[in-house]
N, C-alpha and C positions, 0 to 999 in steps of 0.2 A: 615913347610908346603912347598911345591912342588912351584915353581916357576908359574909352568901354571897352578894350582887350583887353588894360587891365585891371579890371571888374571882376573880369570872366574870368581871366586867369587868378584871380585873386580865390573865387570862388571855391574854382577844382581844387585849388590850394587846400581850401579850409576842409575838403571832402573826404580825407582821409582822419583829419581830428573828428569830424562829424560823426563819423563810422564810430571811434573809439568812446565821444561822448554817448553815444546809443547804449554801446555795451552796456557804460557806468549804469545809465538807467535801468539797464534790465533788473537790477538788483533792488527792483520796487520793492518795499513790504507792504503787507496788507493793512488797509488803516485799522486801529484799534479804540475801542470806547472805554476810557477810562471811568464815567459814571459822573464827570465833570463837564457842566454844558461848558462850551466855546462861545466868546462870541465872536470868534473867526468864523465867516463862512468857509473856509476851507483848511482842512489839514496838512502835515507834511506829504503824505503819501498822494495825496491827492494832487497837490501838487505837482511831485516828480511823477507821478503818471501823467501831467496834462503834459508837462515838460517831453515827458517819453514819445509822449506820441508828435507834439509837434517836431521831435528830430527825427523820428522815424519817418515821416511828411514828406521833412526837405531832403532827406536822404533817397527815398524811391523819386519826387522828382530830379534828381542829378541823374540816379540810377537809368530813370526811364529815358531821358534827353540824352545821354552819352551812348543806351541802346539803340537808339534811331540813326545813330549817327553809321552808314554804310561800308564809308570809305576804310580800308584798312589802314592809310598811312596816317589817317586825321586820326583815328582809333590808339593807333601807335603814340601818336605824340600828345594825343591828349590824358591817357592811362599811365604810359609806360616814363614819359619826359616828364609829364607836369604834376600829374598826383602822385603815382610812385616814386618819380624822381629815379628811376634806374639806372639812368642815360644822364653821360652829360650831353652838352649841345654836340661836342665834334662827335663826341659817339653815336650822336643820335641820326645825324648826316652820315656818320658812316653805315649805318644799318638800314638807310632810305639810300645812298648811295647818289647822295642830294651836295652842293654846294650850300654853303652856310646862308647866302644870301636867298636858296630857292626854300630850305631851310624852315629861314624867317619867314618866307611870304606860306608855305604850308601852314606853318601854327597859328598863323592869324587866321588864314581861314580855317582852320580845324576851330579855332576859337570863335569864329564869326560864326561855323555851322552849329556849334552848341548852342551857341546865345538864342539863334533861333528856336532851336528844338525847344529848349528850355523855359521860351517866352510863351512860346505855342503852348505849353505844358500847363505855366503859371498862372495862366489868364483866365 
């Protein structure tokens, strides 16, 4: 496999832990003054807010690059195969009504039309 398919596939991969590390952070507490200076410039909370926002970031761009994407069967195998994992491969052929081999060559370019969106996004 191609070095930068899989990147990208690597990517979607990590998009559904990404989702779940967001949740974690939602459970910011509000920073608190205990009446003892710091000589931290920053606290815990402030912290996992700056953390919060930067996953919430990478999360709407994945979000935003996989909505552009038009095709319904790239859609299919980039949601339903690769981040949900719903579908094994023959399953997945079966529900495109694809050979394994036309398959493969689908996900790369579903993968290739992400990488675009998503550079167009990042830049």
């Amino acid at each position: 496999m191609r070095q930068d398919v899989k990147k990208i596939r690597n990517l979607l991969k990590q998009y559904a832990k990404l989702k779940r590390d967001l949740t974690a952070y939602n459970q910011v507490s509000s920073p608190s003054f205990d009446g003892v200076s710091s000589h931290s410039s920053r606290n815990g909370a402030e912290s996992r807010l700056i953390n919060h926002v930067d996953l919430a970031y990478q999360l709407k761009e994945v979000e935003d690059a996989l909505n552009i994407i038009d095709d319904p069967r790239y859609q299919f195998i980039l949601h339903d195969y690769i981040i949900e994992k719903r579908f094994s491969r023959s399953e997945a052929c079966g529900q495109l009504s694809v050979s394994v081999s036309k398959f493969n060559y689908m996900k790369n370019e579903a993968l290739h039309a992400f990488a675009k969106f998503y550079s167009d996004l990042t830049v």
